[in-house]
C-alpha positions as CSV (number, residue, x, y, z in Angstrom):
1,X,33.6,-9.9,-25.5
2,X,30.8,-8.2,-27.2
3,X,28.4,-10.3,-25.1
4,X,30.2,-9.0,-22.0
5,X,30.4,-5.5,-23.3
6,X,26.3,-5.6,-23.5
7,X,25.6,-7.2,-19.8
8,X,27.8,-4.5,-18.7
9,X,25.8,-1.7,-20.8
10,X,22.6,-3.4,-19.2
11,X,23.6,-3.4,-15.6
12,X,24.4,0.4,-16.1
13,X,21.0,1.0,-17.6
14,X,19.4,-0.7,-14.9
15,X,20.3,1.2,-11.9
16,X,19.1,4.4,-12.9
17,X,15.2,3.2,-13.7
18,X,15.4,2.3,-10.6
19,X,17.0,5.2,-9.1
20,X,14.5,7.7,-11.1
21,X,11.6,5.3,-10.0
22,X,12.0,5.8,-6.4
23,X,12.4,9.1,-6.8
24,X,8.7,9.5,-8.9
25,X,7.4,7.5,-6.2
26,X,8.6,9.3,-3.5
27,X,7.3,12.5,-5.5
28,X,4.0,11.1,-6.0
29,X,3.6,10.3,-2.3
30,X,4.5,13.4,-1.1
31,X,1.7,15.9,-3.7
32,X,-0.6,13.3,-2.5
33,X,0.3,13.3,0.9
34,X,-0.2,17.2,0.8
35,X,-3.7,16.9,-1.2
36,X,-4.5,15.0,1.7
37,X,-3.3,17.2,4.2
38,X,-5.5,20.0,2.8
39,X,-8.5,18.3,2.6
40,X,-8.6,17.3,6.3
41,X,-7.3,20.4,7.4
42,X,-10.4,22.1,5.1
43,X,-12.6,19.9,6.8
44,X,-11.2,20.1,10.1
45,X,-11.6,24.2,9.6
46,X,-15.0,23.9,8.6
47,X,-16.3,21.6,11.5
48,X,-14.1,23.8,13.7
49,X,-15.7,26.9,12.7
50,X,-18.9,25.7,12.8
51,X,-18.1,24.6,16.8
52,X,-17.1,28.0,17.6
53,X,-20.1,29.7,16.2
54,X,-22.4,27.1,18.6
55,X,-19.9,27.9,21.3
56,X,-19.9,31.5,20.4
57,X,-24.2,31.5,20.9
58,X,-24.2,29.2,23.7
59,X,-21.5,31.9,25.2
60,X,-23.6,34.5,24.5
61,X,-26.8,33.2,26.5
62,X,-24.9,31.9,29.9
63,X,-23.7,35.9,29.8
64,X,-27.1,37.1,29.1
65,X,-28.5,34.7,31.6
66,X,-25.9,35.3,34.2
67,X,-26.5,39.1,33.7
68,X,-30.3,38.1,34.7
69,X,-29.5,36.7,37.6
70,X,-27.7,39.1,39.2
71,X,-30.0,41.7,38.5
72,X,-33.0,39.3,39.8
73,X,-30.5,38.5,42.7
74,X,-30.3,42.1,43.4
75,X,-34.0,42.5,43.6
76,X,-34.5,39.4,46.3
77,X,-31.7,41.1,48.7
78,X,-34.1,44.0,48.0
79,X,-37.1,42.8,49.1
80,X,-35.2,40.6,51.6
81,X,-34.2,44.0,53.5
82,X,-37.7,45.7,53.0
83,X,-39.0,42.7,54.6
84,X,-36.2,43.3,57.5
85,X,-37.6,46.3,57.9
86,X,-41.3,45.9,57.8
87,X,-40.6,42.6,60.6
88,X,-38.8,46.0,62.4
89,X,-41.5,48.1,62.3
90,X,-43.9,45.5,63.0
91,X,-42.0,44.1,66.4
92,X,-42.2,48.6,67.4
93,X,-45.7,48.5,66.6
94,X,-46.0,45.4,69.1
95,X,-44.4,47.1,71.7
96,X,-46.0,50.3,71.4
97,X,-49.2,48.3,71.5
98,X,-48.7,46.6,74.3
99,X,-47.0,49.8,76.2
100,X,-50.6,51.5,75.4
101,X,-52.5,48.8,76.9
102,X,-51.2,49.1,79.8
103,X,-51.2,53.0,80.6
104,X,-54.7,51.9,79.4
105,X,-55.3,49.9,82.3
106,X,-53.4,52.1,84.5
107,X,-55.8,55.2,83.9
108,X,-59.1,56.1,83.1
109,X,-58.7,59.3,82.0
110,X,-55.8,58.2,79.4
111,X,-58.5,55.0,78.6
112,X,-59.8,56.7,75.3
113,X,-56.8,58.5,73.9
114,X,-55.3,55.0,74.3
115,X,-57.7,53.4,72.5
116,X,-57.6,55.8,69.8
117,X,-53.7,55.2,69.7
118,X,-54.3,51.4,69.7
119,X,-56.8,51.8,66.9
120,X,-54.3,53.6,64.8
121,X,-51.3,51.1,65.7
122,X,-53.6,48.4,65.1
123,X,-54.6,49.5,61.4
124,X,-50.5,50.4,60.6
125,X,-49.8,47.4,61.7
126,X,-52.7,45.4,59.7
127,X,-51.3,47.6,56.7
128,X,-47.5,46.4,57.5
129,X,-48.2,43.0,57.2
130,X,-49.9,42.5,53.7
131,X,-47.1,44.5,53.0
132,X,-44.6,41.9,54.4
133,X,-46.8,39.2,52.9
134,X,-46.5,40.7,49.3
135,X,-42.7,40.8,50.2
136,X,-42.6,37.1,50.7
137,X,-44.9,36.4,48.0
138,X,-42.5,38.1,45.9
139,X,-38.8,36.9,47.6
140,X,-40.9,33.3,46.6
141,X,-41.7,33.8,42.9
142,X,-38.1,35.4,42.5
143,X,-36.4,32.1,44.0
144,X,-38.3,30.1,41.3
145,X,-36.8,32.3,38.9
146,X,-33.5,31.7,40.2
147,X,-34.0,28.0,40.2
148,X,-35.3,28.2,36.4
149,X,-32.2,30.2,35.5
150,X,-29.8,27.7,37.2
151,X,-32.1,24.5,35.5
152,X,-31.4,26.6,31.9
153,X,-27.5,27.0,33.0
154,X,-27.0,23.3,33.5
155,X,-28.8,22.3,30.3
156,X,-26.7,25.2,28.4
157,X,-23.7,23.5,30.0
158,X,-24.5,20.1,29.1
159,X,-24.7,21.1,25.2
160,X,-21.4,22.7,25.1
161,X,-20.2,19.5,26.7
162,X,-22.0,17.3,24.6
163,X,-20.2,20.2,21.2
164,X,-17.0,19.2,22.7
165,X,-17.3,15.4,22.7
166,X,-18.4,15.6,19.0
167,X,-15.6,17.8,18.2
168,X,-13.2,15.3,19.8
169,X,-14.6,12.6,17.8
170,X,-14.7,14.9,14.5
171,X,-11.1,15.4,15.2
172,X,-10.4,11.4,15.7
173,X,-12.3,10.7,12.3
174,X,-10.2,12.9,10.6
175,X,-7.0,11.8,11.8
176,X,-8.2,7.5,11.7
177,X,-9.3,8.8,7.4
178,X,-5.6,10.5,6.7
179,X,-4.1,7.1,8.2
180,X,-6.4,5.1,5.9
181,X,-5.6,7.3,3.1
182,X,-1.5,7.5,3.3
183,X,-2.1,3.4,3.6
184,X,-4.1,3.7,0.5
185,X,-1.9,5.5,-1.6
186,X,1.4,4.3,-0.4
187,X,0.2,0.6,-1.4
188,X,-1.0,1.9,-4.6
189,X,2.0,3.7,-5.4
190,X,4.1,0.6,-4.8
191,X,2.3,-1.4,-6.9
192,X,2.0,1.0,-9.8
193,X,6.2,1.1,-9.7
194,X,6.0,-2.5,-9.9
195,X,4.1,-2.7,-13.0
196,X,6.3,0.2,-14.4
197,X,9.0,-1.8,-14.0
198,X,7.7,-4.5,-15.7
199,X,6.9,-3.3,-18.4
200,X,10.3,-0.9,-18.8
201,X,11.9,-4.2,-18.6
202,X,9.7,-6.0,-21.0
203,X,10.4,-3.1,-23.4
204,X,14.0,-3.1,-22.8
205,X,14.0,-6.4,-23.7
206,X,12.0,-5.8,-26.8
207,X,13.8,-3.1,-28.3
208,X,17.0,-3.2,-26.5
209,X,18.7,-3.9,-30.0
210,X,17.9,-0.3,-31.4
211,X,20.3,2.1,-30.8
212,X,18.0,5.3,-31.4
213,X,15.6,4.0,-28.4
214,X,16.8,4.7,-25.0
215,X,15.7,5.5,-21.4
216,X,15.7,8.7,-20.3
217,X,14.9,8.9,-16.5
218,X,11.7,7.1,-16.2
219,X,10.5,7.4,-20.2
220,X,11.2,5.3,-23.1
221,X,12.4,7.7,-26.0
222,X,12.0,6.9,-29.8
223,X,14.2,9.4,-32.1
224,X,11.6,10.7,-34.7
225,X,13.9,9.3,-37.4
226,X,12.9,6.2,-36.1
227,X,9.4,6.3,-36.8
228,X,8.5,9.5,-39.0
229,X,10.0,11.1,-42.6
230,X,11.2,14.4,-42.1
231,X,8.6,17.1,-41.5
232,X,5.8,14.4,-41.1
233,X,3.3,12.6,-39.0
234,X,2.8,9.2,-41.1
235,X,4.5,6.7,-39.4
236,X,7.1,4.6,-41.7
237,X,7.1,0.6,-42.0
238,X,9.9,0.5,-39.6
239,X,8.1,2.8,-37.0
240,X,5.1,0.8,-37.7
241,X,7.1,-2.3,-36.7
242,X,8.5,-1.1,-33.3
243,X,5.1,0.4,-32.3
244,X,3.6,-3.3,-32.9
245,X,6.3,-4.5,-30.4
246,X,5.1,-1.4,-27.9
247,X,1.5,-2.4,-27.9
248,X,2.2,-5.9,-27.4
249,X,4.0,-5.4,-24.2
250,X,1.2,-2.5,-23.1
251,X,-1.7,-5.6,-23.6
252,X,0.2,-8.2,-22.1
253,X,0.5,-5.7,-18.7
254,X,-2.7,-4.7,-19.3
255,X,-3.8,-8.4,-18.4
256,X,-1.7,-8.5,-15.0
257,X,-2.5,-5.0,-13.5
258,X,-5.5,-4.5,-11.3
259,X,-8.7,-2.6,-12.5
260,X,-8.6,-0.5,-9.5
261,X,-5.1,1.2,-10.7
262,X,-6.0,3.8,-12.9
263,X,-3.0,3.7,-15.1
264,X,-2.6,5.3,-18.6
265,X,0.6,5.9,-21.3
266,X,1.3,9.3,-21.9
267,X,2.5,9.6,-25.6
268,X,4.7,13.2,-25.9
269,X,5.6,14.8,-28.9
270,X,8.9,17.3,-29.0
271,X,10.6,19.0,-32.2
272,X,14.3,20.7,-32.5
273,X,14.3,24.5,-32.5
274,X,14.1,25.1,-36.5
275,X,10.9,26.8,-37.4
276,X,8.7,25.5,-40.1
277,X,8.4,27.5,-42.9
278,X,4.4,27.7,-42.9
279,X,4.1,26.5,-46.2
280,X,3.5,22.7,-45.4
281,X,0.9,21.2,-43.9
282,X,1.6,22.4,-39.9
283,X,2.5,25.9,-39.5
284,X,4.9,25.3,-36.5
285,X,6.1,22.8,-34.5
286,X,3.4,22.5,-31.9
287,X,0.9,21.1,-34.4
288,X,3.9,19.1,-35.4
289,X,4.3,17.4,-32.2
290,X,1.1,16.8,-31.4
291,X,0.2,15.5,-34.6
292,X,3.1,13.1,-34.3
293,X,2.1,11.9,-30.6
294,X,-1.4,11.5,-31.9
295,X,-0.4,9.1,-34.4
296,X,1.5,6.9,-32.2
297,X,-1.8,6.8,-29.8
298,X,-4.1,6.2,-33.0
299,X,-1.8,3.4,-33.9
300,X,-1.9,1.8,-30.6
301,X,-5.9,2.0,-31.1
302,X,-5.6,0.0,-33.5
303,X,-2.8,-2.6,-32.5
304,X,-5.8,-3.2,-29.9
305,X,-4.7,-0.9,-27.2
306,X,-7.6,0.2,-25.3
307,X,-8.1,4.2,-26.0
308,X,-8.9,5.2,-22.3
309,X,-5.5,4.0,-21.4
310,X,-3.5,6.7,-23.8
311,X,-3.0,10.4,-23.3
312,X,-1.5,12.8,-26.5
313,X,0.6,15.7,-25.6
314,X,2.4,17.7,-28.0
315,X,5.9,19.9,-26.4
316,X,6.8,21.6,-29.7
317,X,10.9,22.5,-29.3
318,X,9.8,23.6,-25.7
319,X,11.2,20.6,-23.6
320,X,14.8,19.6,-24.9
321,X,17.2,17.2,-23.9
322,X,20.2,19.0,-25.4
323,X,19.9,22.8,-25.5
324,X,23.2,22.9,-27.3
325,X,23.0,24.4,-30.9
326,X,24.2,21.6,-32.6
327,X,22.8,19.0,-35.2
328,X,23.1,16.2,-32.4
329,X,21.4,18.2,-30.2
330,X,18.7,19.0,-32.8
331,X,18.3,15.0,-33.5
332,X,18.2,14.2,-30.1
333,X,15.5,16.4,-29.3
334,X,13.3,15.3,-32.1
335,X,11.9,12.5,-30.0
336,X,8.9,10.5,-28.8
337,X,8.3,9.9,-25.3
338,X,6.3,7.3,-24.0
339,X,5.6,7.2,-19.6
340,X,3.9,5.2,-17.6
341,X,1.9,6.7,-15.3
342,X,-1.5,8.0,-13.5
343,X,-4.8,9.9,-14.1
């Protein structure tokens, strides 16, 4: 019966690890998931806002040059009708011309007024067409300008084509980089709750034979009876004993996880709520607590238990189990936590 009574106890004790494990996990995934989330969206805004200034410049120029060629459109259909014109006055001059001639050779007496006329005409109309000339030479030099501007246009065009492909790809990168990273961490993540398994159950089995060492969510919790006189951070022969056991089980894990898993122990220390008097050697239960978790990590040390692989951390009375004020809530509270976990 007793034998029964124990596989029932251990069943019980085994579902909520697990329970509390999946939950960690799920945590862990999500704060990471986020981290991630930033940092690409960080990137993304920077590469982004770096886009939009090109695009901003590259804006800024087709207007300028657009505005250019509209004014240097204006100016051809300026010249274009002053050219109209001049061709105008040129095909009157013609006519007169030829309308002189001919009262020329119609009458003598009119012969040398005519001739005068013709003279003049003549001369206006030698003046009218350097005049058209410089009109063409200029329509001319302002459709090379045109065909410059458009030349500029297309190559303008062709960057902020060429900004938007590398934008696109930017944007692929990023997305193909969060993929690979939520792979990353979520087989990481699974195998670091394997290993945390493991080793709760190797402990369990260790120590399951102590009543004053439980599980609390995903810890392992020591009473400070169990390894500390009152008021002190010396560890006792029997504390001594079951932190032997502990760093066994931490070395043989130690041997199956991979290097690549930056795993460590947290060791935390926590007190009851009754103040020290001062007089001792710790003036309050912070130094108490740490002093305690530092002991247990100093001891591992030297059971062999590489030191890069423990963290100290000292709660005072700040992080109870039992907030009742009660001396089974005070004992329960004095406690050693130990949790598997990551950098």
């Amino acid at each position: 019966m007793a034998l029964a009574r124990a596989r029932r106890g251990n069943r019980g004790v085994d579902y909520w690890p697990g329970f509390v494990d999946a939950l960690s996990t799920l945590l862990l995934a999500i704060m990471f998931l986020l981290s991630v989330f930033v940092l690409a969206q960080f990137l993304l805004s920077q590469e982004v806002t770096e886009r939009d200034e090109v695009l901003t410049r590259l804006n800024a120029q087709i207007n300028e040059l657009t505005q250019l060629l509209a004014l240097e459109r204006s100016n051809t259909q300026d010249a274009e009708d002053q050219l109209a014109a001049l061709s105008a006055s040129l095909s009157d001059a013609e006519a007169e011309r030829s309308r002189l001639q001919q009262l020329l050779s119609a009458g003598a007496g009119a012969g040398a007024q005519a001739e005068a006329r013709v003279g003049a005409l003549s001369e206006q109309l030698d003046d009218e067409k350097q005049i058209s000339q410089r009109a063409l030479s200029q329509v001319e030099l302002l459709n090379q300008q045109i065909a410059a501007l458009r030349k500029q246009i297309g190559a303008l065009e062709a960057a902020l084509e060429v900004s938007e492909q590398r934008d696109r790809e930017s944007n692929t990168k990023i997305a193909d980089l969060g993929r690979r990273l939520n792979v990353a961490l979520a087989q990481r993540v699974q195998e670091l709750n394997r290993y945390r398994s493991d080793f709760f159950g190797r402990l369990r089995e260790i120590l399951s034979d102590r009543e004053n060492i439980r599980i609390v969510g995903d810890r392992f919790v020591f009473q400070s009876e169990v390894l500390f006189p009152s008021g002190s951070e010396i560890i006792n022969d029997a504390g001594r004993e079951e932190m032997a056991k502990l760093a066994g089980a931490i070395l043989e894990l130690q041997r199956e996880i991979p290097p690549e898993i930056n795993w460590v122990l947290r060791v935390d220390g926590h007190t009851d709520n009754i103040p020290l008097s001062g007089a001792g050697r710790y003036r309050d239960n912070w130094e108490l607590s740490t002093a305690r978790s530092t002991s247990v990590v100093k001891y591992l040390i030297e059971e062999g238990v590489p030191a890069e692989r423990l963290v100290a951390a000292g709660f005072g009375e700040f992080q109870p189990l039992d907030n009742a004020d009660t001396a089974e809530a005070r004992s329960k509270n004095r406690r050693i936590e130990l949790k598997l976990t990551e950098k």
